[in-house]
C-alpha positions as CSV (number, residue, x, y, z in Angstrom):
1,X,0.0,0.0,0.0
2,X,1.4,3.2,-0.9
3,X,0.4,7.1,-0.1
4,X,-3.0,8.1,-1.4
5,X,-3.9,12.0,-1.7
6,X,-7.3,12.0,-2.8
7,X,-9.0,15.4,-3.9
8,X,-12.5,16.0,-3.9
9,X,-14.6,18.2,-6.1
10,X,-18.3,18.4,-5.4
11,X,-20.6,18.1,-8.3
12,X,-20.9,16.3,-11.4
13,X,-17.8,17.3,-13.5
14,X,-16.9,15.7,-16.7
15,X,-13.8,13.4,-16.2
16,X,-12.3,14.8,-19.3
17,X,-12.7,18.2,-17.7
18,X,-10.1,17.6,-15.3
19,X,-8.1,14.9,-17.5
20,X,-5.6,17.5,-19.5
21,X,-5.1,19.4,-15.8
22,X,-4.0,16.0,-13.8
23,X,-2.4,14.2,-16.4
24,X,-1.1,16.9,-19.6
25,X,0.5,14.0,-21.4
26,X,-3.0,12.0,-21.9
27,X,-5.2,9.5,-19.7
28,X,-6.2,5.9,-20.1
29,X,-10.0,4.5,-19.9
30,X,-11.1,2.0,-17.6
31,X,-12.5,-0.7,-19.9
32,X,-14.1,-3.0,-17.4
33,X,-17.6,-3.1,-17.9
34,X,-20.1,-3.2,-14.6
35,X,-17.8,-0.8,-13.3
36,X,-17.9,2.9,-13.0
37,X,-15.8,4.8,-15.6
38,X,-12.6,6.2,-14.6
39,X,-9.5,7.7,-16.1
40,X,-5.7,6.9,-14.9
41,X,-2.3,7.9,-15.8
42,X,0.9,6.3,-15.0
43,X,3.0,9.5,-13.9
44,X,5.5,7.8,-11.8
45,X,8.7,8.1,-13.9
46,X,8.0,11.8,-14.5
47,X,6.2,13.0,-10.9
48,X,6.3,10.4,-8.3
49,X,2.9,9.3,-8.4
50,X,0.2,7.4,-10.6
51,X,-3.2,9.4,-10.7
52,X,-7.1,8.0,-11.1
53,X,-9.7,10.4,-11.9
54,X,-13.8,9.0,-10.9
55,X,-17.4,10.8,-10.5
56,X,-19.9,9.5,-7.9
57,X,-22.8,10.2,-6.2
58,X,-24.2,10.4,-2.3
59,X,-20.7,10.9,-1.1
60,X,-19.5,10.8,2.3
61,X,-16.0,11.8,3.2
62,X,-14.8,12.0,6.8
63,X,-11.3,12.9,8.0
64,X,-9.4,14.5,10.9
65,X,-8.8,17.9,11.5
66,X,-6.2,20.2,13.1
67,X,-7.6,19.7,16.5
68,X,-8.3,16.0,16.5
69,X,-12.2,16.8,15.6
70,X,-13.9,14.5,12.7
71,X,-14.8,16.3,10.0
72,X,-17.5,14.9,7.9
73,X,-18.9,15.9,4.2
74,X,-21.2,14.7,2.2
75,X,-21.8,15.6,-1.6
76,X,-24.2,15.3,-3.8
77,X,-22.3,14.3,-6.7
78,X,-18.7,14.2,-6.9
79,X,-15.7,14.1,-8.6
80,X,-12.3,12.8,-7.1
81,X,-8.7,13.2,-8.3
82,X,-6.6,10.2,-6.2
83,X,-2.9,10.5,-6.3
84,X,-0.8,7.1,-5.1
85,X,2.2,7.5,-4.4
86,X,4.4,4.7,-3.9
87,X,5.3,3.8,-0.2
88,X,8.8,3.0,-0.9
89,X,9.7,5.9,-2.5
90,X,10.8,9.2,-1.2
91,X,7.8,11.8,-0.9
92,X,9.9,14.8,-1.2
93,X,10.0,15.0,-5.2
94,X,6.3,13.8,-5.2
95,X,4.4,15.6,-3.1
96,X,5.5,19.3,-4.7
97,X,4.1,17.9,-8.1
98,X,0.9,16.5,-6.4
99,X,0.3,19.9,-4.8
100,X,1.4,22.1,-7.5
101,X,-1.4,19.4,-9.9
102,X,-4.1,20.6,-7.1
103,X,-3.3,24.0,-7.4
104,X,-3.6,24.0,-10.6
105,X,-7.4,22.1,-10.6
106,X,-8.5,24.1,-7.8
107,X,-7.7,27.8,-9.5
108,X,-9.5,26.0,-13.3
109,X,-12.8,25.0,-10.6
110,X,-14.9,26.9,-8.4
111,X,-16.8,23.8,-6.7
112,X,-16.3,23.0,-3.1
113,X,-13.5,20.8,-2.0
114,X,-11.3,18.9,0.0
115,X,-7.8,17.3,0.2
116,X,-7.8,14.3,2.2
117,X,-4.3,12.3,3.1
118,X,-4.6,8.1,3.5
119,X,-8.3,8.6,4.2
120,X,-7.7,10.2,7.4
121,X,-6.1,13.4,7.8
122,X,-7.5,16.6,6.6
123,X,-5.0,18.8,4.7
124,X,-7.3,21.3,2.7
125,X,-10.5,23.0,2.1
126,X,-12.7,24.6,-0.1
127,X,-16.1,25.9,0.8
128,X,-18.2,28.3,-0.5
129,X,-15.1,30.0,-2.2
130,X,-12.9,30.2,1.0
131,X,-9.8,27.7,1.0
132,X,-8.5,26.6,3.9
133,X,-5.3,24.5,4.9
134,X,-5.6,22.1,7.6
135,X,-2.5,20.2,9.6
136,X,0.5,23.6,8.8
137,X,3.2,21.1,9.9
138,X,2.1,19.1,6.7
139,X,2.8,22.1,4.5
140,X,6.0,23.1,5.5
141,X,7.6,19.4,5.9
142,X,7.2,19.0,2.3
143,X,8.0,23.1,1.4
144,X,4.6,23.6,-0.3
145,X,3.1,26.4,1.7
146,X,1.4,29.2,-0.2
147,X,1.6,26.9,-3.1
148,X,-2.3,27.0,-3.2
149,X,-3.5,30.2,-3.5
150,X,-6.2,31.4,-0.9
């Protein structure tokens, strides 16, 4: 099991709406049928991590905040970005990339959102327009403070 970053958009986007800001270089198609459709990209050579893209509905995400309290959300519709990183490899060069990646969907989206580490810490949020980063130690170990614009 490696590191998993998951992002999480609410609302129905279109997959390939966030496909060319996750993955520039092109994404593959799940073709298993019965399953939901989702797009992935193999980005650990060139950023440290491999990247799935997914829609769903009646969502529930819970995680914990700064202080130790559970925070719970639960959308509609949405859209997640999941980054895996691999656990024996140095998160230093990956994380930057991952961060700089959500940056970069979260300035090209207005919806709310959220930035969940291994399905359990709380590192960033988005509601109603107001970002938010959660866990500071987080941000500086890895140098990526500011890095998302508030």
């Amino acid at each position: 099991m490696g590191i998993e970053y998951r992002l999480t958009l609410a609302g129905d986007i279109p997959l390939g709406d966030l496909a060319p800001l996750v993955a520039p270089h092109g994404v593959e198609e799940s073709t298993q049928p019965g399953y939901p459709r989702l797009l992935s990209a193999d980005l650990r050579e060139e950023l440290g991590y491999t990247v799935t893209i997914y829609a769903g509905s009646n969502g529930y995400l819970d995680a914990e905040d700064d202080n130790g309290t559970q925070w719970e959300w639960e959308p509609d519709t949405y859209t997640s970005v999941v980054f895996d990183l691999r656990k024996n490899d140095p998160p230093e060069g990956a994380v930057p990339s991952m961060v700089s990646t959500v940056a970069r969907v979260l300035a090209s989206r207005p919806e709310d959102a959220a930035l969940v580490l291994n399905g359990n810490w709380l590192l960033l949020t988005r509601v109603a327009g107001e970002l938010r980063a959660h866990r500071p130690s987080w941000w500086d170990t890895y140098g990526v403070r500011g890095m998302v614009a508030h």
